[in-house]
GUPA-334982 format. One record per atom (N, C-alpha, C): residue in one letter; atom name; x, y, z. Coordinates in Angstrom, 1 decimal. Layout:
(A,CA,(X,Y,Z));
...
END
This chain:
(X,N,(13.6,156.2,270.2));
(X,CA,(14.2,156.1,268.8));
(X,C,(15.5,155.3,269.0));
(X,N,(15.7,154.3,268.3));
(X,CA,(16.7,152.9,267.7));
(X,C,(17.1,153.9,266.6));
(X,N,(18.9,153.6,266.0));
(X,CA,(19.0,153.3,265.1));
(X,C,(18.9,151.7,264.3));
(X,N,(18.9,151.5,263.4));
(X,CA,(19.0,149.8,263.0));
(X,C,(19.5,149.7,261.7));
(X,N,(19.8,148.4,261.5));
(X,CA,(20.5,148.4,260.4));
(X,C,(19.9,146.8,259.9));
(X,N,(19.3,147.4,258.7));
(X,CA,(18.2,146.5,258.2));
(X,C,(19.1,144.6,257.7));
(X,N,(18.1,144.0,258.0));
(X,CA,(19.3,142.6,258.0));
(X,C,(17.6,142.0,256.9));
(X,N,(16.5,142.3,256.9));
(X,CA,(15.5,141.9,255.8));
(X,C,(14.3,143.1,255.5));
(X,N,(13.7,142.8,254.2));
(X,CA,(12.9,143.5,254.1));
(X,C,(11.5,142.6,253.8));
(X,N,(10.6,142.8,253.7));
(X,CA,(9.5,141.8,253.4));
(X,C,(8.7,142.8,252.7));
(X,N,(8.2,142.9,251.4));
(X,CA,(7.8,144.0,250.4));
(X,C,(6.5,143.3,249.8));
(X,N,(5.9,142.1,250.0));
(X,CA,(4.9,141.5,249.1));
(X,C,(3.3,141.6,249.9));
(X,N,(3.2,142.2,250.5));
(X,CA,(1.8,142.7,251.5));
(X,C,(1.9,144.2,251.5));
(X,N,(0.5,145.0,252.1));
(X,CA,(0.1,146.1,251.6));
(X,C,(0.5,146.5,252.8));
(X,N,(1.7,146.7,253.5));
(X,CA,(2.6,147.2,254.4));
(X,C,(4.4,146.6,253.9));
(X,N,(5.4,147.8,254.2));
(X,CA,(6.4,147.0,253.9));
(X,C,(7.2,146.6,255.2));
(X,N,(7.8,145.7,255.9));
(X,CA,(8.1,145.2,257.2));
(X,C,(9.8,145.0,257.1));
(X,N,(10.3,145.6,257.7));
(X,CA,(11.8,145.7,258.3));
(X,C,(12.0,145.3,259.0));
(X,N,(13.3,144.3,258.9));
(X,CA,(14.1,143.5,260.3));
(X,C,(15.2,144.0,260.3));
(X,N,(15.7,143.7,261.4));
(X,CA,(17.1,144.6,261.8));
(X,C,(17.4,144.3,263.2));
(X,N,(18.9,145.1,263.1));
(X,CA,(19.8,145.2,264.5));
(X,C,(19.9,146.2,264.8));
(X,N,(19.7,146.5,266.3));
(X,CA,(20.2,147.8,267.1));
(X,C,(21.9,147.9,267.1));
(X,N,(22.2,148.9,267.3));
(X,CA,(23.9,149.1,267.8));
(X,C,(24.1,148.3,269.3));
(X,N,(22.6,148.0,269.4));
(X,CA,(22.6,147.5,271.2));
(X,C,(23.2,145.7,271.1));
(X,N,(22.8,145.5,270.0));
(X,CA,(22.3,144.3,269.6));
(X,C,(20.8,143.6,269.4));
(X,N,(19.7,144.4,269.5));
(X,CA,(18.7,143.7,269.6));
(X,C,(17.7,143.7,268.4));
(X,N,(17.4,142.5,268.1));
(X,CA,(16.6,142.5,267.2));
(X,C,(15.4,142.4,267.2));
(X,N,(15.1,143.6,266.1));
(X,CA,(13.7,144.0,265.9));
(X,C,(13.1,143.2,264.2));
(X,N,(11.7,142.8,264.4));
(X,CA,(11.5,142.1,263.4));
(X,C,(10.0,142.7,263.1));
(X,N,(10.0,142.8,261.8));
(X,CA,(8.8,143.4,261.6));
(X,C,(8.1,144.4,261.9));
(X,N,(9.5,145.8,261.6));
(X,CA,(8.7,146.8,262.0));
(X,C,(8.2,147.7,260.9));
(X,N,(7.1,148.5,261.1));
(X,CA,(6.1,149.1,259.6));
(X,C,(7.2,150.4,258.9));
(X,N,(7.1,150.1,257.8));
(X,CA,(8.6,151.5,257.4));
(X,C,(7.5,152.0,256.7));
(X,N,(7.5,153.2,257.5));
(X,CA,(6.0,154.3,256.8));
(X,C,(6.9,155.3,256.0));
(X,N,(6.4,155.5,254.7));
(X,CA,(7.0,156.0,253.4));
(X,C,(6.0,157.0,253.0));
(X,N,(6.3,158.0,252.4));
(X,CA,(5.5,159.0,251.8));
(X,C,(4.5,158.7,250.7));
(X,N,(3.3,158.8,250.3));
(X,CA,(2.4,158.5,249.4));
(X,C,(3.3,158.5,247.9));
(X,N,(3.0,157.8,246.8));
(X,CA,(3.2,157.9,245.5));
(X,C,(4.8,157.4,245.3));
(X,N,(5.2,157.5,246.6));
(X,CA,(6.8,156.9,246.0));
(X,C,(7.0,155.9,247.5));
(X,N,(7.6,154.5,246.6));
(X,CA,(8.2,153.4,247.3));
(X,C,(9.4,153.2,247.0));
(X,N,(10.1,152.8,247.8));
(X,CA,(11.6,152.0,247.9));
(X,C,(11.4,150.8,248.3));
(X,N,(13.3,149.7,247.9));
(X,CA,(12.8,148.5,248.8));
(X,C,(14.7,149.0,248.7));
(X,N,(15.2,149.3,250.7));
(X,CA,(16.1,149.3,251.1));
(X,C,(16.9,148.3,250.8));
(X,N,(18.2,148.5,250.4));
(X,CA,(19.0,146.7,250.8));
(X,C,(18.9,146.8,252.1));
(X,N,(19.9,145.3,252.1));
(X,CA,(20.0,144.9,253.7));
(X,C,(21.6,145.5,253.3));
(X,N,(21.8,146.1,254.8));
(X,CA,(22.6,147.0,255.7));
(X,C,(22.4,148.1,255.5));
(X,N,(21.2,148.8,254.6));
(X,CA,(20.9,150.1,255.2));
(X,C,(20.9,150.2,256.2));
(X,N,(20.7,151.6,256.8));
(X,CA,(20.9,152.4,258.0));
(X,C,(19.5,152.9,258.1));
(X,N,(18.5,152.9,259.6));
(X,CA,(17.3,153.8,259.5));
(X,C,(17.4,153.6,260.9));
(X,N,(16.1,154.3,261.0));
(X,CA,(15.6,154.8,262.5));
(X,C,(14.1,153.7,263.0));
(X,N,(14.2,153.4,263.8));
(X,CA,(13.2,152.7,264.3));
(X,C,(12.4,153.6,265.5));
(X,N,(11.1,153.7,265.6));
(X,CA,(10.2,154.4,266.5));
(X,C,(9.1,153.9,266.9));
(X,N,(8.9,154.0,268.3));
(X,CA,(8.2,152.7,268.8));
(X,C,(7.0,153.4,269.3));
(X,N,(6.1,153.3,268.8));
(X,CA,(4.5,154.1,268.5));
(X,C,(3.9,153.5,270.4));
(X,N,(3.8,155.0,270.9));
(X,CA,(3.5,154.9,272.6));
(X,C,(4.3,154.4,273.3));
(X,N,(5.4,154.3,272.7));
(X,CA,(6.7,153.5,273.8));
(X,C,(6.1,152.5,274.0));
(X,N,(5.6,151.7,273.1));
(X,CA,(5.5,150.1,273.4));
(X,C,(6.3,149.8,272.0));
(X,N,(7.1,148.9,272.8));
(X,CA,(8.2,147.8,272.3));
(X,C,(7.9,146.6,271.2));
(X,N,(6.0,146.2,271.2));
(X,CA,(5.6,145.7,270.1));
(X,C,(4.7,146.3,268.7));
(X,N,(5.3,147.7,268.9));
(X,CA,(4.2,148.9,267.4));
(X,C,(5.9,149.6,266.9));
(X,N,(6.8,148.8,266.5));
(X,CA,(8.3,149.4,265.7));
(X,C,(7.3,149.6,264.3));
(X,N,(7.9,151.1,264.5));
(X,CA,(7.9,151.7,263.5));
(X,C,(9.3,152.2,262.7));
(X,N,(10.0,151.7,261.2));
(X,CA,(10.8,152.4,260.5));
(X,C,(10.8,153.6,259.7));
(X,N,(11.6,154.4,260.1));
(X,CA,(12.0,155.9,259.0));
(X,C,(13.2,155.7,258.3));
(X,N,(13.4,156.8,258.1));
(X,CA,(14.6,157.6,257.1));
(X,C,(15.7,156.5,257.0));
(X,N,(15.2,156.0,256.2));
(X,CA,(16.6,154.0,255.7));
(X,C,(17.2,154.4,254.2));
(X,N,(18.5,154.7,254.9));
(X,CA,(19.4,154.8,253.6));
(X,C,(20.5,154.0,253.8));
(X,N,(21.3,153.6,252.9));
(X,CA,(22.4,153.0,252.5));
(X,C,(23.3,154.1,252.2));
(X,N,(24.5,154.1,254.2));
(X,CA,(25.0,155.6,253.4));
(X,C,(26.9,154.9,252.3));
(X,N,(26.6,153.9,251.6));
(X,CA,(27.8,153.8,251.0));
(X,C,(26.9,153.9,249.5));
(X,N,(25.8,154.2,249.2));
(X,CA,(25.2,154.2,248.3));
(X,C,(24.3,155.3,247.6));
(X,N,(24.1,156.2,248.8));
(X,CA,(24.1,158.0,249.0));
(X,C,(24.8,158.4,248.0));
(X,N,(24.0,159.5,247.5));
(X,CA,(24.5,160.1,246.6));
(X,C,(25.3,161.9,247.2));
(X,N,(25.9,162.0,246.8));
(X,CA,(27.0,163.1,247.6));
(X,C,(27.0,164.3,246.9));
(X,N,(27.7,165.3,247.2));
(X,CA,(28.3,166.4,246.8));
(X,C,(26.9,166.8,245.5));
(X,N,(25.9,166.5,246.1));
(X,CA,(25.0,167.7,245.5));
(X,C,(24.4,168.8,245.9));
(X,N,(23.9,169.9,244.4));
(X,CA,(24.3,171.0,244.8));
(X,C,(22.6,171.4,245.9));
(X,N,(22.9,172.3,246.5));
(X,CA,(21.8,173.0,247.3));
(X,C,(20.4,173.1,246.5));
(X,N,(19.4,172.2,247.4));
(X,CA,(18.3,172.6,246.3));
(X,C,(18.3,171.3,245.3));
(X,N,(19.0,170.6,245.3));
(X,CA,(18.6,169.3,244.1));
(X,C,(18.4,167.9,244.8));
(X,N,(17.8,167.3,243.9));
(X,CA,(17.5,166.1,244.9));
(X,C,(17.7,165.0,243.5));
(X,N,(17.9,163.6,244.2));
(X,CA,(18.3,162.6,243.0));
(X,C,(17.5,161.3,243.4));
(X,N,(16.9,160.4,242.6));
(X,CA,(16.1,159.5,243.0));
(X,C,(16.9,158.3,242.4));
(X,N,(17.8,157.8,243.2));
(X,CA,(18.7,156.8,242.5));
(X,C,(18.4,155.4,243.3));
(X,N,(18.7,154.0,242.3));
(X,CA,(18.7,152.9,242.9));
(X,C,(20.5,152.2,243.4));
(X,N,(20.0,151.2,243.9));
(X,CA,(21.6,150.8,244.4));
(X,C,(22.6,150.2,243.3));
(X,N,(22.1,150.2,242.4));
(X,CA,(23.0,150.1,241.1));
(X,C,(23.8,151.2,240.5));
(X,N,(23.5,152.3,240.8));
(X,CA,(24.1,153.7,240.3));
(X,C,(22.9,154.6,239.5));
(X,N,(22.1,153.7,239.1));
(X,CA,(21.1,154.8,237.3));
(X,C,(20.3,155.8,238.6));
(X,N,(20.3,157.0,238.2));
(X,CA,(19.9,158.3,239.0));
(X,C,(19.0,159.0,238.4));
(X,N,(18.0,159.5,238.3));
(X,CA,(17.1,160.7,238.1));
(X,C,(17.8,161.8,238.6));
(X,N,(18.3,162.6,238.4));
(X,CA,(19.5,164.0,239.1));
(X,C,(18.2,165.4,238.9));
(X,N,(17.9,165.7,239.6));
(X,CA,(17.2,167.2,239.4));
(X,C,(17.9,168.5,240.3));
(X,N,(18.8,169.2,239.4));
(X,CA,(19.8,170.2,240.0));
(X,C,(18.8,171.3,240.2));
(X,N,(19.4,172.0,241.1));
(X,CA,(19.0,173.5,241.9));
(X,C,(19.3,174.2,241.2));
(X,N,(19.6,174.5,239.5));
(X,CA,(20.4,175.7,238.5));
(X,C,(19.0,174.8,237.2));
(X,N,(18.4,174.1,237.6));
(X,CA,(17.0,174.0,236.7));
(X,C,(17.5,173.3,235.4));
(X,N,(18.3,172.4,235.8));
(X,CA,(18.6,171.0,235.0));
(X,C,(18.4,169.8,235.1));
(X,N,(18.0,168.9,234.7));
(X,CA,(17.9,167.6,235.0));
(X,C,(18.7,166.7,233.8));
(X,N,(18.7,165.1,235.1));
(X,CA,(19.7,164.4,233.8));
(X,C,(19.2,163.0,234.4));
(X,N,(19.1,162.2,233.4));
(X,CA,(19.3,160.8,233.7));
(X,C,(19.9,160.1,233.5));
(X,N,(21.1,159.4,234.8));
(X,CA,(22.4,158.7,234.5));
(X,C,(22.2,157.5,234.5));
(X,N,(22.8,156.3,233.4));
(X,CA,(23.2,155.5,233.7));
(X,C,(24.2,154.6,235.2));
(X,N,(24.1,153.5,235.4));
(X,CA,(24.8,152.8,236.5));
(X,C,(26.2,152.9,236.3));
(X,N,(26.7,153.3,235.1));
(X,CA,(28.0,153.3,234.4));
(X,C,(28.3,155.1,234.7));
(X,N,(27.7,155.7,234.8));
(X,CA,(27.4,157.1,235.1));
(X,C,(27.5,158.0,233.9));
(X,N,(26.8,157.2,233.1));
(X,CA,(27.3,157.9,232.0));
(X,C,(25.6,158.6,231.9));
(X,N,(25.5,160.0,231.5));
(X,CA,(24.2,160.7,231.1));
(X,C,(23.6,160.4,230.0));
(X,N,(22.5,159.7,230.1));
(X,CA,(21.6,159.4,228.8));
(X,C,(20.7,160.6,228.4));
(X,N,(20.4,161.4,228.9));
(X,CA,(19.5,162.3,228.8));
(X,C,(19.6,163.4,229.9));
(X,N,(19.8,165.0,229.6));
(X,CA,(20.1,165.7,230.2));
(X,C,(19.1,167.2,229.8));
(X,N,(19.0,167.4,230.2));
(X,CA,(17.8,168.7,230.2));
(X,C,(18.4,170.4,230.5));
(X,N,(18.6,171.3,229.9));
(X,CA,(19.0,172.2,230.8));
(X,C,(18.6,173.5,230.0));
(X,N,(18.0,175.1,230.3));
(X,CA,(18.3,176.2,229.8));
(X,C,(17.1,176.1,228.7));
(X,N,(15.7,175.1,228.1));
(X,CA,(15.3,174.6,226.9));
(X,C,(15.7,174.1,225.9));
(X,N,(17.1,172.9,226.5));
(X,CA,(17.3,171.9,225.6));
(X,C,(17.5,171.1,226.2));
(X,N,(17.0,169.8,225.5));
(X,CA,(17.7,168.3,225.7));
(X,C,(18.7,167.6,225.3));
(X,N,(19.9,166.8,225.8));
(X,CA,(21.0,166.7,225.2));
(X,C,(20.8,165.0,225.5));
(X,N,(20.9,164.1,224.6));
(X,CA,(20.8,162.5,224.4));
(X,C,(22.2,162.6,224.5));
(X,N,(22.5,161.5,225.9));
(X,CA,(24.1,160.8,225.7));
(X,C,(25.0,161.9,226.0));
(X,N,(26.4,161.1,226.2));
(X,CA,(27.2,162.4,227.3));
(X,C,(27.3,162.8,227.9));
(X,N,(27.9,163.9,228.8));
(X,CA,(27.2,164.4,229.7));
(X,C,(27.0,165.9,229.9));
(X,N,(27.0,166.7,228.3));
(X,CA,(26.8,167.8,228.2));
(X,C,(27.7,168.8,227.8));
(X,N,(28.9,168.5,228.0));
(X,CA,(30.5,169.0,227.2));
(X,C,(30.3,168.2,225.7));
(X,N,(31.4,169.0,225.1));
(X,CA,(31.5,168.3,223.5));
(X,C,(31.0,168.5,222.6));
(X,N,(30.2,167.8,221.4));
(X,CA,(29.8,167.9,220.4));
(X,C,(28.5,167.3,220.0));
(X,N,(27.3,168.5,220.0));
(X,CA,(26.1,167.7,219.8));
(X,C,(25.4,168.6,218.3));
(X,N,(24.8,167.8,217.5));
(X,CA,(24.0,168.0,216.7));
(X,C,(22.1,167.3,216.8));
(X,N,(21.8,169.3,216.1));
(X,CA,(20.5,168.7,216.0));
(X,C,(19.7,167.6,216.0));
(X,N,(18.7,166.9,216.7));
(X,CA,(17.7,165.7,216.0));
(X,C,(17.3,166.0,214.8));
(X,N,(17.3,165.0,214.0));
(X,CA,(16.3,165.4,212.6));
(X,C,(15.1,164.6,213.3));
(X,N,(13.9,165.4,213.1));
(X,CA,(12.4,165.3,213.2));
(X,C,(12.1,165.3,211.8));
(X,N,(10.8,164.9,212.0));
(X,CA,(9.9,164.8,210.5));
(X,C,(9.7,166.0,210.1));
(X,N,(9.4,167.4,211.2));
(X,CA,(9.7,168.8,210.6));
(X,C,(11.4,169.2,210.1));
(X,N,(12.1,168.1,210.5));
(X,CA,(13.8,168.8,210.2));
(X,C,(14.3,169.4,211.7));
(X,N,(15.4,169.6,211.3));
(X,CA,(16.4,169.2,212.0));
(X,C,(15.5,170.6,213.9));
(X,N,(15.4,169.7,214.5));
(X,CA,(14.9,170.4,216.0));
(X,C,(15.6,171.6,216.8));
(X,N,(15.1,172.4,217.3));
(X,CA,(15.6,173.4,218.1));
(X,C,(16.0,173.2,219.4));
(X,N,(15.4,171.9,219.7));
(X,CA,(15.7,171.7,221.5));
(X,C,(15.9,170.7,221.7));
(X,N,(16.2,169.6,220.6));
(X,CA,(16.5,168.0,221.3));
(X,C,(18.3,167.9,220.4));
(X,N,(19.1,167.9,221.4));
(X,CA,(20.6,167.6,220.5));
(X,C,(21.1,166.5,220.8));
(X,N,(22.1,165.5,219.7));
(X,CA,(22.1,164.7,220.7));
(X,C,(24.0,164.6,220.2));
(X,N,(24.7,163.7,221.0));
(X,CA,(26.1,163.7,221.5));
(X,C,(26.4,163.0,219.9));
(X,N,(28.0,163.4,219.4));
(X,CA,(28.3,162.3,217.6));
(X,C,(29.1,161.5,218.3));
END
């Protein structure tokens, strides 16, 4: 196991292919960055990941766990996990059974928590009911 630090990514074939630098200096080109079923990323260049070389041969690099850690999302709580891109906009799903989706500005467009939805904000302040076509809703509020 290499760390590397991705210098391209190549995402248009039904494999995605990472190039990169060792800490050693050596470049690896075109190695397979095996991802979990149902969800894809495409790393920038200077993420950070792990390269693994399938039977210790030097021509089957395999890429893992490639994050960008100046682009990591931090100080979350135990138990939540966030599906963010390198612009800032985040999917946030907290371990206290909230969720929120932030803008790149970080501002919360939509936050979920306890059986309500709160549009805009980030949950402090002042929200009034949605008017629905039944009148005014019990669980969608949104920020004045």
């Amino acid at each position: 196991m290499i760390r590397i630090e991705i210098t391209s990514v190549r995402d248009d074939g039904d494999l995605q292919l990472i190039s990169g630098r060792t800490q050693a200096g050596e470049e690896i080109e075109d190695a397979v960055r095996i991802q979990g079923h149902g969800l894809t990323t495409h790393p920038p260049v200077g993420a950070i990941g792990i390269v693994v070389f399938l039977y210790g041969r030097r021509d089957m690099p395999s890429c893992i766990g490639i994050e960008d850690p100046s682009l990591r999302v931090k100080n979350q709580q135990a138990g939540g996990a966030t599906l963010y891109d390198h612009k800032g906009n985040a999917l946030r799903l907290s371990g206290d059974g909230g969720s929120a989706l932030v803008s790149e500005a970080g501002n919360t467009v939509v936050g979920a928590k306890a059986g309500q939805t709160r549009v805009g904000g980030d949950g402090s302040g002042s929200y009034v009911r949605v008017l629905t076509e039944s009148g005014p809703s019990s669980t969608v509020f949104a920020r004045l």
